[in-house]
C-alpha atoms as a printed R data frame, in Angstrom:
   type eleno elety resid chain resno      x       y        z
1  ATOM     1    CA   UNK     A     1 61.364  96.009  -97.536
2  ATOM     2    CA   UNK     A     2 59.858  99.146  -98.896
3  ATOM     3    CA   UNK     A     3 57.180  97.504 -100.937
4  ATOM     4    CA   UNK     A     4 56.125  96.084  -97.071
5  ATOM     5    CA   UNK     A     5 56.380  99.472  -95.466
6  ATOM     6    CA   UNK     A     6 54.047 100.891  -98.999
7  ATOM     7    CA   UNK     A     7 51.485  98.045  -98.334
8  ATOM     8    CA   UNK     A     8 50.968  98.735  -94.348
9  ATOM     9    CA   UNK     A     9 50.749 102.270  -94.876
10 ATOM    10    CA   UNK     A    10 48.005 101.576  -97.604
11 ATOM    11    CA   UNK     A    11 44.668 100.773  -97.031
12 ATOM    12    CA   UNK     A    12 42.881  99.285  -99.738
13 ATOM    13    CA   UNK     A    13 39.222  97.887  -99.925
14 ATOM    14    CA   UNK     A    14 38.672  95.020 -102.104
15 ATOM    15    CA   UNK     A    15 36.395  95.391 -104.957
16 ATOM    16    CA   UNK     A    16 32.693  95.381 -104.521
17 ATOM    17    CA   UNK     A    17 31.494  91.627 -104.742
18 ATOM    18    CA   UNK     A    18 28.764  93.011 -107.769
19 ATOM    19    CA   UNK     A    19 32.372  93.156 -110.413
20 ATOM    20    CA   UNK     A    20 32.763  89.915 -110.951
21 ATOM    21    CA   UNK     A    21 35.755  89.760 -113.460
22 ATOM    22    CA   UNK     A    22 38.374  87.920 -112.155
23 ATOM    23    CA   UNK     A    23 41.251  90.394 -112.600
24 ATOM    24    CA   UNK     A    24 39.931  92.193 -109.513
25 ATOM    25    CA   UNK     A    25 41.684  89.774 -106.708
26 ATOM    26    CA   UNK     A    26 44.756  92.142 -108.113
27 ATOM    27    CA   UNK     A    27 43.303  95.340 -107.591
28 ATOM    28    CA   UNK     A    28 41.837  97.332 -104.934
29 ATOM    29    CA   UNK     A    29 40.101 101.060 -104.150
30 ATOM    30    CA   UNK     A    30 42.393 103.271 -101.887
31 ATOM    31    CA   UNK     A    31 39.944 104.136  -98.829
32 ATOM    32    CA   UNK     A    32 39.262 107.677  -98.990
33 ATOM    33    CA   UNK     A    33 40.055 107.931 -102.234
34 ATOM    34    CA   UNK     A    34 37.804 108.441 -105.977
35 ATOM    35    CA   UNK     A    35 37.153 105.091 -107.377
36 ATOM    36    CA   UNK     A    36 38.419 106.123 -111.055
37 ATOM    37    CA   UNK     A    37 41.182 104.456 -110.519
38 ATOM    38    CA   UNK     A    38 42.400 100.728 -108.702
39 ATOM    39    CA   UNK     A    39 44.993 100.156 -107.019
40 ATOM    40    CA   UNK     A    40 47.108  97.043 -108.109
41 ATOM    41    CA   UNK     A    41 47.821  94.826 -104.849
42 ATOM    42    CA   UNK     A    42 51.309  93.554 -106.310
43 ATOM    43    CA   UNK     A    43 52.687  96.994 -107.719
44 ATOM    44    CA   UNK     A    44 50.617  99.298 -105.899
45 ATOM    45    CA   UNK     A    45 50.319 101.259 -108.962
46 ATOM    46    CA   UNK     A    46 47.138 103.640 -109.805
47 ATOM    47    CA   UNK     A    47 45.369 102.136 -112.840
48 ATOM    48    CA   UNK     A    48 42.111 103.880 -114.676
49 ATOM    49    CA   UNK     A    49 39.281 102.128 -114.526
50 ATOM    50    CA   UNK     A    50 36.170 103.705 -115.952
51 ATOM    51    CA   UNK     A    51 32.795 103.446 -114.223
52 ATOM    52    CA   UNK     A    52 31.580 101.845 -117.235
53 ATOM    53    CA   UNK     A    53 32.835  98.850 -115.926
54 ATOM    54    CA   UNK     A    54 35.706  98.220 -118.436
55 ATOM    55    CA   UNK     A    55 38.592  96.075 -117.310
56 ATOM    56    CA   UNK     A    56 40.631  96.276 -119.637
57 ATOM    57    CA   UNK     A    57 43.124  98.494 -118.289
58 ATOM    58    CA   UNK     A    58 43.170  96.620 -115.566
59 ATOM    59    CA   UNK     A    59 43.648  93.340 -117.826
60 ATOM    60    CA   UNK     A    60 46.736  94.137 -119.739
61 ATOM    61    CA   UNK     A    61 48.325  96.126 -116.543
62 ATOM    62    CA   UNK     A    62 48.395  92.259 -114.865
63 ATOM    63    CA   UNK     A    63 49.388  90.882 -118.185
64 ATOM    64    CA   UNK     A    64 52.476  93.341 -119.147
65 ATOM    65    CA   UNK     A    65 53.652  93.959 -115.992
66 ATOM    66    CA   UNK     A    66 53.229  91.233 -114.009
67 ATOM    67    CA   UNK     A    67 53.021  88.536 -116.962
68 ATOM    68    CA   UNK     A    68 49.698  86.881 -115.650
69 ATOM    69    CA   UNK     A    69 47.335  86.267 -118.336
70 ATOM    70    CA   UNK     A    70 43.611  86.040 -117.004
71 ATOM    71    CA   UNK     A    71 41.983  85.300 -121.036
């Protein structure tokens, strides 16, 4: 129940169609916020993500925390 109360008072914008990686139908950009760091959509934890384009924070935060394996 509090996880549902977190998401509704969160609004997150899906990642720009342009980053194409497939990790990003997990994460999100909080609106209004910087966007040096997503947003995980299961956890709703703040993960770095340089503007380099790296995912690979973003990889292994899906992998060891929510055991989904995208390789």
């Amino acid at each position: 129940m509090a996880e549902q109360v977190v998401a509704n008072n969160l609004k997150l914008s899906d990642a720009p169609k342009k980053l194409k990686s497939k990790v990003w139908q997990y994460f999100g950009f909080r609106v209004g916020s910087p966007t040096d760091k997503a947003k995980c959509k299961l956890c709703f934890t703040d993960v770095a993500y340089a503007k380099s384009g790296s995912t690979t924070n973003l990889m292994q935060h899906v992998k060891r925390k929510h055991n989904i394996d995208l390789a």
